[in-house]
N, C-alpha and C positions, 0 to 999 in steps of 0.2 A: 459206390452208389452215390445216390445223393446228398446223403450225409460225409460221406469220403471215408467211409468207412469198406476197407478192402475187406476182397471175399478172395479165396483162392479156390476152386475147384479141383485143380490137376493140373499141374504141367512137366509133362517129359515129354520124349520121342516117340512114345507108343502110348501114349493115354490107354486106359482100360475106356471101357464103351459098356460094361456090363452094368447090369440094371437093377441094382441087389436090395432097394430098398426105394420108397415112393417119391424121399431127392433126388434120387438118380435117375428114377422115371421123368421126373416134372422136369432136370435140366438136361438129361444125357440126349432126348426123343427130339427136345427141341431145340438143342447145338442140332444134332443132326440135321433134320429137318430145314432149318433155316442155314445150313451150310452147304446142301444141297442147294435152296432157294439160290443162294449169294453165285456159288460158283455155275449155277444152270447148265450143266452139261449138257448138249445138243443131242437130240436123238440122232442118229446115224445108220444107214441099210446095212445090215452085217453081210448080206450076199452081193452088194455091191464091194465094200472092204474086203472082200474075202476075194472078188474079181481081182481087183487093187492089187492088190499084194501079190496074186498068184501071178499077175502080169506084169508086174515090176522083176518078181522075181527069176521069171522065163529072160526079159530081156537082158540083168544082166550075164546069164550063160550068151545069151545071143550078142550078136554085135552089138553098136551103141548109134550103129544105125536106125535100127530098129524104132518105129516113132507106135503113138498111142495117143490116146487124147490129151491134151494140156493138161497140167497140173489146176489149174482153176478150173475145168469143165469137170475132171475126177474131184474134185474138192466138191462143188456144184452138185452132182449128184449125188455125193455119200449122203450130204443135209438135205438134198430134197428140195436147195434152191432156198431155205434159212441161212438169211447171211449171221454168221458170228458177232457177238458185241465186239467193237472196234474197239483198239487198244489208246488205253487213256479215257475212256468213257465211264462214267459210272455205274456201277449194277443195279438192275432196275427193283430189285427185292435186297435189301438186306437183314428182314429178319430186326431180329434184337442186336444184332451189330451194331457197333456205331465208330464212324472214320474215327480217327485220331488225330491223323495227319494226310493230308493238310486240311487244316480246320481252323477256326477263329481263338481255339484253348491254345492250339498249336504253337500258333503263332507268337500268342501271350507267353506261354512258359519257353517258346526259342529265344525271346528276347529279339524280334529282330535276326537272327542269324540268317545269312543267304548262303549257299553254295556260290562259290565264286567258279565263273567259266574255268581257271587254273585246277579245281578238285581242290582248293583251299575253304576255307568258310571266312568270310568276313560280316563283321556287324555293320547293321544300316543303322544311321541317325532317327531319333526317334522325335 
């Protein structure tokens, strides 16, 4: 927090999500919530994906002749013509989130460290 004074909540592989008392209300409701927010899953036609699938699946019993709409026209319709946020782009809700990296603390506590095009790190002159 502000003070640097760490909180730990939970961490493993399978968190509990259960709501057993009114902390667990006030931070479990709004991880969620704002995890939702962050990751914004698209809504999606399920009778269209359900088309998708059944017609992928028929062609490949079928030859590989066999043509259908582009993969970006079926993509195009699942969403309804919502384009996806673009990779590298920032999320437009993150809630009580907050970056880490890359960030201006970041930076400060890498000291300068770069990925060097080799998959080395080297340090920059400061």
């Amino acid at each position: 927090d502000d003070n640097l004074k760490a909180w730990l909540i939970e961490v493993n592989a399978s968190p509990s999500l259960a709501r057993e008392n009114p902390l667990d209300r006030q931070v479990k409701e709004r991880l969620v919530a704002d995890t939702l927010d962050l990751v914004a899953p698209p809504y999606f036609d399920r009778a269209i994906w359900y088309e998708m699938l059944t017609r992928r699946s028929e062609q490949r019993g079928a030859s590989r002749t066999a043509t259908g709409p582009s993969f970006g026209a079926e993509l195009s319709a699942l969403l309804h013509g919502d384009p996806s946020c673009a990779a590298g782009q920032p999320p437009m809700h993150t809630g009580l989130y907050e970056r880490i990296a890359p960030s201006p603390l970041w930076q400060r506590i890498n000291g300068g460290v770069k990925k060097a095009a080799s998959g080395g790190a080297t340090r920059t002159n400061r």
